[in-house]
C-alpha positions in Angstrom: 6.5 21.5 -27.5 3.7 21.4 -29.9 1.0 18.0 -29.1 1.1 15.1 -30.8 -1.9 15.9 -33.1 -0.3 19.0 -34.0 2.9 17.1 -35.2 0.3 14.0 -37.1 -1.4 16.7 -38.6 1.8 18.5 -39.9 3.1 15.1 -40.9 0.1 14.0 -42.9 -0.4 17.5 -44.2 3.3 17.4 -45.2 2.9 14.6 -47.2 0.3 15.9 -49.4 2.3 18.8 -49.9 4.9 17.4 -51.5 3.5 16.1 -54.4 2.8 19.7 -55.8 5.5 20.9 -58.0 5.5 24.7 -56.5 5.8 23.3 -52.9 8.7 20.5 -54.1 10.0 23.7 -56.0 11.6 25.4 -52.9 14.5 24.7 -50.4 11.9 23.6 -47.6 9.6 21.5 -50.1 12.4 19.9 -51.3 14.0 18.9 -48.4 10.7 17.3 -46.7 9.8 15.6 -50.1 13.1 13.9 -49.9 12.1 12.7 -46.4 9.2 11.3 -47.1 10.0 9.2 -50.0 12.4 7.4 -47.8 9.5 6.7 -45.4 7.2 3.7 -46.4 5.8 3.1 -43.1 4.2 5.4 -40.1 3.4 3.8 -36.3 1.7 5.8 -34.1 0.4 5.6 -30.6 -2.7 4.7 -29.7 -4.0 6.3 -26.6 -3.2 9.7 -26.5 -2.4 10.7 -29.7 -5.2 8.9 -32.0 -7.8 7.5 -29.6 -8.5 10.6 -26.8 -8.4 8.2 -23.5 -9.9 11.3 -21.8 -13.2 10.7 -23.2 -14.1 8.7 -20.8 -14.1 12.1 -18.5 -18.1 12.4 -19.4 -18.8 9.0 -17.8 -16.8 9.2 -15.1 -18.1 12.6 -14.3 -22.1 10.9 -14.8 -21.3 8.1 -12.3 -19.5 10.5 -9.8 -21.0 14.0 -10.1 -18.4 17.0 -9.0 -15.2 14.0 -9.4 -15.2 13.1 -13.1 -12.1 15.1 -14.3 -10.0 14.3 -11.2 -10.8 10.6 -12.2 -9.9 10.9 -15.6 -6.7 12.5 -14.9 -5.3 10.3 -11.7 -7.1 6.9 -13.6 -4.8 7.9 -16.5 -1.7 8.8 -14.4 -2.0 5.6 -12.3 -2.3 3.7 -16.0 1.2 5.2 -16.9 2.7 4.2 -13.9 2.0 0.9 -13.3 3.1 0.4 -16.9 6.6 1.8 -16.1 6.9 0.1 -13.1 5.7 -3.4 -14.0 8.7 -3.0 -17.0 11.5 -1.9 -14.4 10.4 -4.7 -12.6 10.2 -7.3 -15.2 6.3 -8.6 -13.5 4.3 -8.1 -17.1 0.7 -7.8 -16.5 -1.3 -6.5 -20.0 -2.5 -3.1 -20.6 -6.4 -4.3 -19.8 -5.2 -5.4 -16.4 -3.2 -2.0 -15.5 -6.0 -0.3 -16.5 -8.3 -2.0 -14.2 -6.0 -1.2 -11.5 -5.6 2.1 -12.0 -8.7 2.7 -12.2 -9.4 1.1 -8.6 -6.8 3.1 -7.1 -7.9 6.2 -8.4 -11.3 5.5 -7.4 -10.1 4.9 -3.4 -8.0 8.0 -3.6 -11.0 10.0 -4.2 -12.9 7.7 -2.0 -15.4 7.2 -4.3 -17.7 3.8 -4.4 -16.2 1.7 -7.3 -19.6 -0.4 -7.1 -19.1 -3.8 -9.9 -21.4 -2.4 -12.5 -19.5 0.9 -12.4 -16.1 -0.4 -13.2 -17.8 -2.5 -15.8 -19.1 0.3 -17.5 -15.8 2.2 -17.3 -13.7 -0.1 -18.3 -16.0 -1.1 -21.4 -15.5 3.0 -22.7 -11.9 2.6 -23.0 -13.2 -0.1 -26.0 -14.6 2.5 -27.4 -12.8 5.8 -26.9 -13.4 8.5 -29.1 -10.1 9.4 -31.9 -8.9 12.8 -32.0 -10.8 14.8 -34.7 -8.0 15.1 -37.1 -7.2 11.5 -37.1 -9.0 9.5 -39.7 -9.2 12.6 -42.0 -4.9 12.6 -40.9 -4.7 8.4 -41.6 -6.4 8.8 -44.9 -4.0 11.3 -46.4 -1.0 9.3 -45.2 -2.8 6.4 -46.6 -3.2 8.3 -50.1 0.5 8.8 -50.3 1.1 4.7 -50.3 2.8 5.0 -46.6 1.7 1.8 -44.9 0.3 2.9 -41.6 0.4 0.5 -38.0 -0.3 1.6 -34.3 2.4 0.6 -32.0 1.3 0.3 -28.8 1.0 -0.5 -25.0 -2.4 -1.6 -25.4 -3.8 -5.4 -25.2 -4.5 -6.7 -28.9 -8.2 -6.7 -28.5 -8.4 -3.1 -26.9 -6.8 -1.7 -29.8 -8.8 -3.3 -32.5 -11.8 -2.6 -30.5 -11.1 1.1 -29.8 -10.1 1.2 -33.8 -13.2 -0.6 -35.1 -15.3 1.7 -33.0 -13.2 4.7 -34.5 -13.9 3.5 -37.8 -10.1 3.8 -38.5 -9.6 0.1 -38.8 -9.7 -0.2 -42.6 -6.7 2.7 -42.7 -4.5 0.4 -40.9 -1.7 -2.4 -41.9 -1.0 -3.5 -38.6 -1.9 -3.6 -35.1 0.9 -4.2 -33.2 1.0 -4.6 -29.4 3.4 -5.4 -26.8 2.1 -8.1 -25.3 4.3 -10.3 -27.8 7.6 -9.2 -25.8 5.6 -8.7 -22.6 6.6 -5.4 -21.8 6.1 -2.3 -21.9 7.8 1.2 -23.4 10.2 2.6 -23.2 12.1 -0.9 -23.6 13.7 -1.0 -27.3 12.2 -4.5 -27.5 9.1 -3.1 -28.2 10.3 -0.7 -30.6 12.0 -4.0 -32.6 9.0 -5.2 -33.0 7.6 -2.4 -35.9 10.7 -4.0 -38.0 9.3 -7.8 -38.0 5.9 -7.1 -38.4 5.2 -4.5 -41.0 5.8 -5.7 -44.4 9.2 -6.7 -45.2 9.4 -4.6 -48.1 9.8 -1.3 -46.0 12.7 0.4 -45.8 11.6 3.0 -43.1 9.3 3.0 -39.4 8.9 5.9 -37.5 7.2 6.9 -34.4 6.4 10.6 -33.7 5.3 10.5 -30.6 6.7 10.5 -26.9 8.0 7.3 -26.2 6.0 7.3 -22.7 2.4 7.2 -24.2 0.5 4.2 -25.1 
């Protein structure tokens, strides 16, 4: 299965495509040109597939030498998780929260010292994550086309608008759009309702590309 940047990138590049007249010209170029001028609006994920939440790797590995990528990896694991859980089990607590706790269990399963100033610092690069290379350059070319572009997403409101200010992606976006106004998380289709209230009324089409277990 190719990764979700692989998929953005054929999306955004797709839609450039289709407004040359050789491209439109054959079977395939028609075919996606009449897709995409049914879709007026994208949502994408945040973490994962436009903000890289395994940047924070280089930290943890600075503050735990020889553990940084087995940190990363469980942190993010545990993050999913809880999220799943907490929706099965109808006890909501928002994406800052779960990702304080994962981060405290994955620190006692590798028995590391999770000292205050520490967790602060962690916690404080997920504000900041780096985006995926192709994903402003991506985000602009959609943006080009007319398609109105949101992030749909797991993450707390002012995560997400911090992590996109600090990707400098901000001023691509229509909406920011976050489950904590239905108080839980995906896969529940009340989440996915939400894209159809809150991006312009004048849109005729939302899609997400992107596996509906990522944040």
């Amino acid at each position: 299965m190719p990764s979700n940047r692989r998929v953005f990138m054929r999306l955004a590049g797709a839609a450039t495509a289709v407004t040359a007249t050789a491209w439109a010209s054959t079977p395939a170029g028609a075919q996606t040109s009449g897709q995409f001028k049914a879709i007026k609006a994208l949502a994408f994920d945040a973490y994962g597939t436009l903000f890289d939440v395994f940047s924070v790797t280089a930290l943890c590995e600075q503050l735990f030498p020889g553990k940084g990528n087995q940190l990363a990896q469980i942190w993010r694991f545990k993050q999913l998780q809880y999220s799943l859980m907490r929706s099965l089990m109808g006890r909501h607590r928002d994406f800052w929260g779960l990702t304080e706790d994962g981060l405290v269990w994955a620190s006692k399963n590798l028995q590391l010292d999770l000292t205050a100033d520490k967790k602060k610092q962690l916690m404080e690069a997920y504000l900041s994550l780096a985006a995926f290379p192709d994903v402003k350059p991506g985000l602009d070319a959609l943006k080009k086309q007319g398609i109105k572009l949101a992030i749909l997403s797991n993450g707390e409101p002012k995560m997400l608008e911090a992590a996109a200010k600090s990707a400098g992606i901000s001023e691509l976006l229509d909406e920011i759009i976050s489950v904590e106004e239905v108080k839980i998380f995906k896969v529940s289709p009340r989440v996915y309702n939400l894209a159809r209230f809150q991006v312009d009324t004048t849109v005729k089409a939302i899609t997400e590309l992107v596996p509906l277990l990522r944040g």
